[in-house]
C-alpha positions in Angstrom: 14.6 -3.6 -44.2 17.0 -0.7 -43.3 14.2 -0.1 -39.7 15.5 -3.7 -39.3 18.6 -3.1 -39.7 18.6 -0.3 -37.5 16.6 -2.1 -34.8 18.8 -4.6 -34.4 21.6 -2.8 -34.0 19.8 -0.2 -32.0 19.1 -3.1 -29.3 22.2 -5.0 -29.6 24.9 -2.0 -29.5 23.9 -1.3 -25.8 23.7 -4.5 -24.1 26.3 -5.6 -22.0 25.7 -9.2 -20.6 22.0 -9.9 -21.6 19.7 -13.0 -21.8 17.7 -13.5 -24.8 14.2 -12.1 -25.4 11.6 -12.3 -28.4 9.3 -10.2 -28.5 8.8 -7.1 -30.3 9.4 -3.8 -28.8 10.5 -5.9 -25.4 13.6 -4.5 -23.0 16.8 -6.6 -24.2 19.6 -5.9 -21.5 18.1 -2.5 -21.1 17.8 -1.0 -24.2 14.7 -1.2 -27.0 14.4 -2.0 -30.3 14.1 1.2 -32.6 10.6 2.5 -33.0 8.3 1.2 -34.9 10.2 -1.9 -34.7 7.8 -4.8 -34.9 10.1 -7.5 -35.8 11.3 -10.0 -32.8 14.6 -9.8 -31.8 16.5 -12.5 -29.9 20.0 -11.5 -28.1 22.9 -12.4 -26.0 25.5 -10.7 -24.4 28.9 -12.4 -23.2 32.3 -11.9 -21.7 34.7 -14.3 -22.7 37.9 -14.6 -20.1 39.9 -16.4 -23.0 39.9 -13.0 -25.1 40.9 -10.8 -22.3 37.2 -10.2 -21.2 36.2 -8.5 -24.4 32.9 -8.0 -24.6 30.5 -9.8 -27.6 26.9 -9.3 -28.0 25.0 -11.0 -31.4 21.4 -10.1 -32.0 19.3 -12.0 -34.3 16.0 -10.8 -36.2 14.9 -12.2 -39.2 11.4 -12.0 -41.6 10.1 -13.3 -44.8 12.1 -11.8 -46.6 15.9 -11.4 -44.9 17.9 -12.8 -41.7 20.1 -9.9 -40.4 22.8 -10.8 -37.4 23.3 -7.8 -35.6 27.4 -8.5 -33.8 28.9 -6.0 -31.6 32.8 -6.8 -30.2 34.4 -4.0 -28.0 37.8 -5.0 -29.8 37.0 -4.0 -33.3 37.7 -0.6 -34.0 35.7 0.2 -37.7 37.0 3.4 -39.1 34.2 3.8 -41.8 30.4 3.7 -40.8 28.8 2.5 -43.5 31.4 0.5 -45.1 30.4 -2.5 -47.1 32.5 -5.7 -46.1 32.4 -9.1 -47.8 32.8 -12.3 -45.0 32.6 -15.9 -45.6 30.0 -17.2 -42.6 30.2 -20.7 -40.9 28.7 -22.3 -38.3 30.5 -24.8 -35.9 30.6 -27.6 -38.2 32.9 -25.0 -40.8 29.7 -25.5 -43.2 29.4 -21.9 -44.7 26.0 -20.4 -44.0 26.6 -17.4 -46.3 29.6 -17.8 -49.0 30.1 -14.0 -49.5 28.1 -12.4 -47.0 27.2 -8.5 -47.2 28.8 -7.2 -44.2 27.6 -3.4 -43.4 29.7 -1.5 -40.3 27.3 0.4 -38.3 29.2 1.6 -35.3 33.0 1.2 -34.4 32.6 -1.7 -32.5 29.5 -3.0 -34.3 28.8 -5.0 -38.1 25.0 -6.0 -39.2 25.4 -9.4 -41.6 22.2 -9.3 -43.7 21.2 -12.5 -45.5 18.0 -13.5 -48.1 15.9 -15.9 -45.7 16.7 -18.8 -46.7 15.5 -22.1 -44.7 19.2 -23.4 -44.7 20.5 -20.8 -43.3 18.3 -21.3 -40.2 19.2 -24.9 -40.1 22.9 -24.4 -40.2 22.2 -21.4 -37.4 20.0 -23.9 -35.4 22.5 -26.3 -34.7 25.7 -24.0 -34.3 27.3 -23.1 -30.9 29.6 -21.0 -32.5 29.3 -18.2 -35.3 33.0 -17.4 -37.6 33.1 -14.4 -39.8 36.2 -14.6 -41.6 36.3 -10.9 -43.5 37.7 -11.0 -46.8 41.2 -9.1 -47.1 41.0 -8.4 -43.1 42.0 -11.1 -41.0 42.7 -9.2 -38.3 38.8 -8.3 -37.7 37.8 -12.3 -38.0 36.1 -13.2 -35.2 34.0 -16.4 -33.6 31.3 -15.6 -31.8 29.8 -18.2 -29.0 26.0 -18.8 -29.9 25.2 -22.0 -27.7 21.0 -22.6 -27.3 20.7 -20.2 -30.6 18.4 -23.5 -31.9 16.0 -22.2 -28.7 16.7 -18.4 -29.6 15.6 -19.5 -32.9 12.2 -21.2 -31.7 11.2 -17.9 -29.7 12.0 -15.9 -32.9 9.5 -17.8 -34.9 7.0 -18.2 -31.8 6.9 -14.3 -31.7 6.8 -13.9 -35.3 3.6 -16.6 -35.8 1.8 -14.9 -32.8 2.4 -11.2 -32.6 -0.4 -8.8 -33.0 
């Protein structure tokens, strides 16, 4: 799990305005996923004029056994690399997807949100066009993240995972 992790990250924390892509191993904005890496990964990059052009790129992998959002915002400064946070999740509707999600900071500008695959989570994801992560005693980090056609990222994740070799 932690290769996922680290895969995800890996191809999300360099890519500036990319498209999405599913396929293991495959060139996201530039960059790869880790090696070894044999989990599809589906991204997208964006800079959004209402926030001062900051820069947000989320990166989504997910298997049997966990879904992991991968979020990089060039605004966030994270002190402590490694730091466990706790967020509350929600999708567009304000339905929670993850009550007390397990936040981990993996770079200064990046977080990796790691959740037990579960098939209402990817229903809630599906439908969203935007992502909030409210952090728990940290307001000031809270963030909402565009994710419009994530149902169609979604469908190329599981496309890739049915049919990869």
């Amino acid at each position: 799990m932690k290769r996922m992790v680290f895969g995800c990250f890996a191809a999300g924390s360099f890519l500036g305005s990319a498209g999405a892509g599913a396929k293991p191993g495959r060139r996201l904005g530039g960059s790869r996923s880790a090696a070894g890496d044999d989990h599809c990964n589906a991204a997208r990059g964006y800079t959004d004029k209402e926030d001062d052009d900051s820069e947000y790129v989320i990166l989504l992998s997910y298997s049997k056994e966990a879904i992991v959002f991968a979020v990089v915002y060039d605004d966030w400064e994270w002190e402590k690399v490694g730091k466990i946070l706790r967020a509350v999740c929600r999708a567009t509707d304000d339905k929670d997807i993850m009550k007390k999600a397990k936040v981990e900071v993996v770079d200064k500008v990046g977080i990796s949100l790691t959740f037990e695959f579960k098939q209402s989570i990817m229903g809630h994801a599906r439908k969203a066009k935007l992502l909030k992560i409210d952090f728990e005693d940290d307001e000031d980090n809270s963030v909402e993240i565009k994710i419009p056609r994530m149902g169609e990222a979604l469908a190329a994740l599981k496309f890739c995972e049915e049919n990869k070799k």
